[in-house]
C-alpha positions in Angstrom: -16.2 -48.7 -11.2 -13.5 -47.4 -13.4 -16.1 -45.2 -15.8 -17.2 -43.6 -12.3 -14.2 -42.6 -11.1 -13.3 -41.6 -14.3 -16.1 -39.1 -14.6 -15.9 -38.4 -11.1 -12.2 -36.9 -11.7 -12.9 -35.3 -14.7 -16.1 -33.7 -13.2 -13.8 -32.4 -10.4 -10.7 -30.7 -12.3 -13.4 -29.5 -14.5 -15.5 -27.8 -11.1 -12.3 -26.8 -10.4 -10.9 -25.1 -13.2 -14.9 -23.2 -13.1 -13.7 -22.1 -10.0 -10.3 -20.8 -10.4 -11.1 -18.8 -13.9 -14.0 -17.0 -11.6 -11.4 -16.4 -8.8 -9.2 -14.8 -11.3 -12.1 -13.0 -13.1 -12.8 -11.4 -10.3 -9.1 -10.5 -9.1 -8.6 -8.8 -12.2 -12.4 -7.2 -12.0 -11.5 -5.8 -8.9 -7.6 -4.6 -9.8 -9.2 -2.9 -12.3 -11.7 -1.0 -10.0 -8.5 -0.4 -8.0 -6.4 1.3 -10.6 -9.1 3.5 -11.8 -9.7 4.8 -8.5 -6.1 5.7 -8.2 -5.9 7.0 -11.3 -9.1 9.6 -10.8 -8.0 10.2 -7.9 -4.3 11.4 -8.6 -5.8 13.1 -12.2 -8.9 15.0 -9.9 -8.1 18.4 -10.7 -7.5 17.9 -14.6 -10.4 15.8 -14.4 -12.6 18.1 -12.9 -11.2 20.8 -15.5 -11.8 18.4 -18.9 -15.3 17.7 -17.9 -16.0 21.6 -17.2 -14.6 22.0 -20.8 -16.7 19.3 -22.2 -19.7 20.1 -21.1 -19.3 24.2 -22.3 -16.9 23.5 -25.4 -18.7 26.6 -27.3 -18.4 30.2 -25.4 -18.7 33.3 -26.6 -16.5 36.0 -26.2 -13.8 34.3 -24.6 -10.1 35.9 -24.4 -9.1 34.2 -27.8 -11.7 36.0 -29.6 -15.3 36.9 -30.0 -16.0 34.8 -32.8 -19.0 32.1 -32.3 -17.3 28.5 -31.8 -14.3 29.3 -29.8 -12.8 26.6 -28.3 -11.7 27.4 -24.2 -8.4 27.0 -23.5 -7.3 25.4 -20.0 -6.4 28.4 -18.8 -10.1 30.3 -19.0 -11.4 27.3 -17.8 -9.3 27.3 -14.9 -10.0 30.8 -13.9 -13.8 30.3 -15.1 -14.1 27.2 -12.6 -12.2 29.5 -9.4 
């Protein structure tokens, strides 16, 4: 009778500790889903900008220069994407 409750106990504190490290897993899962969403959402604008400027990174004839590989400044972009 003492080996079953034995196991018993340990069995339980170790269902238990199971359940607590998921509970926190997901708690910081879900902070983390949290603070990115408040993050994109404060940072929209530049956000929207930076991936306007990654996806055309090479324009030609832009107000730096004419030359092939110019890099857009924010600025172009910005007026570019109004």
């Amino acid at each position: 009778m003492v080996k079953v409750g034995f196991y018993y106990n340990k069995s339980w504190f170790f269902l238990f500790f199971i359940e607590f490290s998921l509970f926190v897993f997901i708690l910081r899962i879900s902070g983390g889903i949290i603070e990115i969403l408040v993050f994109l959402r404060i940072n929209l604008k530049e956000l929207d900008l930076n991936l306007l400027r990654a996806q055309m990174p090479f324009i030609q004839g832009t107000r730096k220069g004419t030359r092939k590989g110019v890099i857009l400044d924010l600025k172009t972009v910005k007026e570019r994407w109004e």
